[in-house]
N, C-alpha and C positions, 0 to 999 in steps of 0.2 A: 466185700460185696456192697452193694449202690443201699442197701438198705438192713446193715447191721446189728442187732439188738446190744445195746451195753447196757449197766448197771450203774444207774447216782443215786446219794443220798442227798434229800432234801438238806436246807439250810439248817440249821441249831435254831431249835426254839420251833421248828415245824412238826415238831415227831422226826422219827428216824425210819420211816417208811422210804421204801426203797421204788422206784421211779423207772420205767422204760423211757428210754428218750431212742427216736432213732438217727444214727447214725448215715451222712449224705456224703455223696464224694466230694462237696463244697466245704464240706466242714473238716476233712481229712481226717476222717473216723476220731474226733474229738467228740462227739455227739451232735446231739443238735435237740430241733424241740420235742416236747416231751408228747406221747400220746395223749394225753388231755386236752393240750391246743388241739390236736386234727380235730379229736370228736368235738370238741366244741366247737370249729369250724362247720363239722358235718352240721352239729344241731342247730349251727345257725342258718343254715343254709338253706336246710331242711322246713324249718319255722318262717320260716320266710317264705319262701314258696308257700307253703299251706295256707300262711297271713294271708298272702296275696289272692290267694286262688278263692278263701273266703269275703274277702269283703271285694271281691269285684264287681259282683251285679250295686251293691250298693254305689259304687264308684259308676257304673252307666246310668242307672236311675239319677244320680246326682247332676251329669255330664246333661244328661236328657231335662231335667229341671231348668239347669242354668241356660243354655239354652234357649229355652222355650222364651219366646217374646212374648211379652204380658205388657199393653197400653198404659200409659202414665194413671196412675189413679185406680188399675183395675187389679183386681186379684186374678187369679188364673180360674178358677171356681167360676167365677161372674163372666167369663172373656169368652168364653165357649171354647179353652185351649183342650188340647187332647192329654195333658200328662196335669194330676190334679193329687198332690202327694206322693209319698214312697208307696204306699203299696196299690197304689191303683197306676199309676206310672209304670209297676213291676208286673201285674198283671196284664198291662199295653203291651206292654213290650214281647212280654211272653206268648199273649196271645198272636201280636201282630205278625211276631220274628220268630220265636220258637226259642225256647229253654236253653239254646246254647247261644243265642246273640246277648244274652247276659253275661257273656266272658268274653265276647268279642273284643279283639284287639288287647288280649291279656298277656299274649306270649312275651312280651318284651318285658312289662312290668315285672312279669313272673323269673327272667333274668335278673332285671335291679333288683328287685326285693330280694332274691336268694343273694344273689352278692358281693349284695349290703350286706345283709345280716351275717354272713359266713365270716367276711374281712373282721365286722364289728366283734363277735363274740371268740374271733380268733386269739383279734389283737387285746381282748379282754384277759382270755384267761393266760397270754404269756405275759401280760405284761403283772397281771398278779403273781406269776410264778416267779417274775424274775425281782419284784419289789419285796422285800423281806418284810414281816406285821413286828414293830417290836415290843418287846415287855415289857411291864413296869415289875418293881422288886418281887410283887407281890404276885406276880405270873399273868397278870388283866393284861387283854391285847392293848396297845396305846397305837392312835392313830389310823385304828382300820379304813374308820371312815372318810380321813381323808385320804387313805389310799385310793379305796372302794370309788370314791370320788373323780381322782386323778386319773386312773385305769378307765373309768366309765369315759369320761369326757374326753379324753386320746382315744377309745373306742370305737365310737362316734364320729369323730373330725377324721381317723384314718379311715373309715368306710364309706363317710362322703368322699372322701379323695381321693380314695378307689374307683369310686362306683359311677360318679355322677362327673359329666363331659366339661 
C-alpha cells in the first residue's frame, strides 16, 4: 500500500525508542521519512501563515509610511501629510478603508511565508534525524551545536530555494 506503516529503531546512543516512518511507492517499502518531518512540516507551515497573517497591517502601515512623500527638510508631522506614525497611519487607514484593507494584498505573502517555513522546519527536523549527536566517554552530547548550527543554516538556504523565484 502507497502508505505503509513499518517499525525503525533510532541510531545507538539516541534511546532505543521506536519510530513510525512511512512507507512511499518511491522508496519500495524501504521506508521513508519519519512522522516527525511531516508535522514539523505542518507546524511550519502553519506558523507561518499565522506570522504572516499577524504582522500584516504593520507591513501596510509600513508600505503606507515609506511611501508618503515628505519635502527635503520637513518631517511629515510639520508637512500637513496624512499618515503621521504607526498608530495614527493604522487608525487612517482603518477609518478611511475599513479593518480588512489592513490585510489587503496578503494572500500571496500568506503562501510564501507558509512555504518557507514548512520547507525550513521540514528540512530542519530530517536533517537532525538523519545527523547522529555523538558522545563523549562520559555520555555529554559533543557537537550539538554545531550540528544544531549546520541543520539550521541548510534549513534556511533550502526554503529560500524553494520558495523565493
Amino acid at each position: 500500500p502507497p502508505l505503509a506503516w513499518c517499525q525503525h529503531l533510532n541510531p545507538p546512543g539516541e534511546g532505543h525508542t521506536v519510530r513510525k516512518t512511512i512507507s512511499t511507492p518511491s522508496s519500495g517499502g524501504r521506508g521513508g521519512f519519519a512522522m516527525a518531518e511531516w508535522r514539523s512540516a505542518a507546524a511550519g507551515g502553519i506558523s507561518g501563515l499565522l506570522t504572516r497573517a499577524a504582522v500584516a497591517p504593520l507591513d501596510v502601515v509600513k508600505i503606507r509610511l515609506q511611501l508618503q512623500v515628505v519635502g527635503h527638510g520637513k518631517t511629515a508631522a510639520g508637512s500637513g501629510h496624512k499618515y503621521r506614525g504607526v498608530l495614527m497611519t493604522m487608525r487612517t487607514v482603518v477609518r478611511e478603508e475599513g479593518v480588512r484593507s489592513l490585510w489587503k494584498g496578503n494572500m500571496i505573502a500568506e503562501l510564501l511565508w507558509g512555504s518557507y517555513m514548512a520547507v525550513q522546519f521540514f528540512t530542519y527536523s530530517t536533517l537532525q534525524s538523519l545527523i547522529p549527536v555523538h558522545r563523549s566517554e562520559s555520555g555529554r552530547q559533543k557537537y550539538r551545536t554545531s550540528r544544531d548550527l549546520l541543520c539550521g543554516g541548510c534549513a534556511g538556504m533550502s526554503g529560500t530555494v524553494a520558495t523565493y523565484p
